[in-house]
N, C-alpha and C positions, 0 to 999 in steps of 0.2 A: 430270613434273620429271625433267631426267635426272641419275643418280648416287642417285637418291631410297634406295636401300637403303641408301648409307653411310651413312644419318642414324637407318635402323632397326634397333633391339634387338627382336629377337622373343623375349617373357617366357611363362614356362609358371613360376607358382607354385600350383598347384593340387594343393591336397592329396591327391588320388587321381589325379595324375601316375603313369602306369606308365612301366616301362622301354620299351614301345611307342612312347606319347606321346615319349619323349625322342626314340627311333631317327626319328621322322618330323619331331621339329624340326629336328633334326640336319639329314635329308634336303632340308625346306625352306629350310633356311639356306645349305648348300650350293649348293643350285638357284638360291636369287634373292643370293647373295652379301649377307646380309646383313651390317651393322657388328658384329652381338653376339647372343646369346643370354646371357638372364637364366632360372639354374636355380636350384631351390632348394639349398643346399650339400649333401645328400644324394644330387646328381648328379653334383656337380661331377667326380668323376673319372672316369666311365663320357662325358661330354660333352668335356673335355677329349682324352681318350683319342680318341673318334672327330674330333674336329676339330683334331689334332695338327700335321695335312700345310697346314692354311688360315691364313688369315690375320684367322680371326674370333675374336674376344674371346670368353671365357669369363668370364660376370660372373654373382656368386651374394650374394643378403644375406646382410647382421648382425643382429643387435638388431631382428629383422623377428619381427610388424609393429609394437610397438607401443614400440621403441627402449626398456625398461623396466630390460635387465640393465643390473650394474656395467659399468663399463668393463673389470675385469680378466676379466669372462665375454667379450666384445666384442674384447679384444685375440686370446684365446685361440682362438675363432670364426673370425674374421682370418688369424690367423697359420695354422691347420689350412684354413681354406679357401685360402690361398696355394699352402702345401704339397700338396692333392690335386689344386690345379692351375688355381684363377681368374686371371686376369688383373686384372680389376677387381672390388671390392666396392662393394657399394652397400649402406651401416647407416643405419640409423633413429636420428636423433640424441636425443641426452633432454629429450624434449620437456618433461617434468614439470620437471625442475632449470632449462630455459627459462621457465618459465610461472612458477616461484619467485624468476625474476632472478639465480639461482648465478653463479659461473663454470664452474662445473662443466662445459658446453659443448664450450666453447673449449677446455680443457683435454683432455678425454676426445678429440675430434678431431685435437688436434695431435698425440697418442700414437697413434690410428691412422693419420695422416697417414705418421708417422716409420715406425709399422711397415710400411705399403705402400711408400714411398717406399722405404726403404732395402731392399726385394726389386724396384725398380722396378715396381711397380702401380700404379696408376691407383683414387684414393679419391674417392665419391660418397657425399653425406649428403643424404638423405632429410629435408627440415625439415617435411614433412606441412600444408601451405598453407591446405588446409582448416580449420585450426585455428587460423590465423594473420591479424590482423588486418596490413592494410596496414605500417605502421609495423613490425611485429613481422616480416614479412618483410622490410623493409630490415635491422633489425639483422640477423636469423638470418643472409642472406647477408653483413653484416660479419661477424661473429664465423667463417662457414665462409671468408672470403678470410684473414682473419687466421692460422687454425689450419693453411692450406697446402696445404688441399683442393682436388681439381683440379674438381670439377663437382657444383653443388647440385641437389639434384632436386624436383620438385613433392611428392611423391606418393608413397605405396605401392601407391596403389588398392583400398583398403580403406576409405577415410574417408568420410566424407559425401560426396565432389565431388573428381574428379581435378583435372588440369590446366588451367589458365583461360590465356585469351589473354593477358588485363590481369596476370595474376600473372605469365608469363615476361616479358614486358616490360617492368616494374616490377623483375623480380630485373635483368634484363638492363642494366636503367638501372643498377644497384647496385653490381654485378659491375664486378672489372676483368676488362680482355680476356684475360689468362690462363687466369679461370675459366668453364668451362664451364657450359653451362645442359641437365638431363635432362629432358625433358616425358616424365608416364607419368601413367597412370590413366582412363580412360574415353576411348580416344583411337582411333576406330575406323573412322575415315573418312580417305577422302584430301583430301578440304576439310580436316579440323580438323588434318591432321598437316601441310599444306602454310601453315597458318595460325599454326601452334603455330613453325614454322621461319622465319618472317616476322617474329613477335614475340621470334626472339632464340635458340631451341631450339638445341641442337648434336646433341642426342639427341632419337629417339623411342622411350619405352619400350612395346612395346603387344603384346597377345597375338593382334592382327589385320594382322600384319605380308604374312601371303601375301596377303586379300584386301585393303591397299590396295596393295601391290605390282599385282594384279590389274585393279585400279581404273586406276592410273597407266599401264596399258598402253595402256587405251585411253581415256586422254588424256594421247598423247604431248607 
């Protein structure tokens, strides 16, 4: 598929990420022009920093993985990972205040909606799908179009089961064309990432970005 890298975020959340690991995502990312790298916010200004001169996104979670703080830990997180130099954040929304019927949600998103927006960044919430029965991802995706959010995402890749074919599709149906769709979590082939972009993806979040870059080479 050609332009296939704008659609990849190459993600390193791994706990025993050294400053090595970064210097050779970095390297990667440059090489294959990927859309983004996703660092844990502990990176973000050493990655920022080498990717100053490019035109690649620097994106770091929130409330990861299990979207649990208050919102005022969540703004704060936000507003410091702005400041060291993300582009986009990607939080984990509060799945418990969901699962309880709150508003709390919609709420907590449209305050970080505002604080991204008004530094101009780009806000991605995490509704963790695996968790979610059908129905309950149509609302999640109403409630994140409502709060202002520019792209909802499958997955942390932590949960039982990343990203499903039927589930971006399904959000995609939901979505207006505004909002964006992030596929990430078990996504390691160039069949499922070319499949996952078929059923609606704008993103792919995967930490197998060089080998299906590699894949796609040789089928042009």
């Amino acid at each position: 598929m050609k332009n296939l890298n704008r659609f990849l975020e190459q993600t390193i959340l791994n706990p025993l990420t050294t400053d090595q690991d970064i210097d050779r995502m970095v390297s990667e990312a440059k090489k294959y022009q990927f859309r983004g790298v996703c660092v844990s916010p502990f990176w973000v200004k050493k990655t920022k920093r080498e990717l100053m001169d490019t035109d690649i996104q620097v994106v770091t979670v929130v409330g990861f993985p299990l979207g649990f703080q208050m919102t005022e830990t969540k703004v704060f997180e936000t507003e410091q990972a702005i400041k060291n130099g993300a582009d986009e954040i990607d939080v984990v929304w509060s799945l418990t205040s969901f699962k309880s019927g709150m508003n709390w949600p919609k709420i907590e998103l449209a305050k970080l909606s505002q604080v991204c927006h008004d530094q101009e960044k780009l806000l991605k919430v995490i509704i963790e799908t695996a968790y979610l029965e059908e129905k309950e991802i149509i609302q999640a995706c109403e409630i994140c179009s409502d709060a202002g959010v520019d792209f909802v995402k499958t997955s942390t890749g932590l949960g039982p089961e990343g990203a499903r074919i039927d589930h971006v599709r399904l959000m995609r149906k939901t979505l207006p064309s505004q909002v964006g769709i992030k596929a990430s979590g078990g996504i390691k082939t160039l069949a499922q990432t070319l499949d996952l972009i078929k059923a609606g993806a704008d993103i792919i979040g995967t930490s197998s970005g060089v080998a299906i870059m590699e894949e796609n080479a040789l089928h042009p």
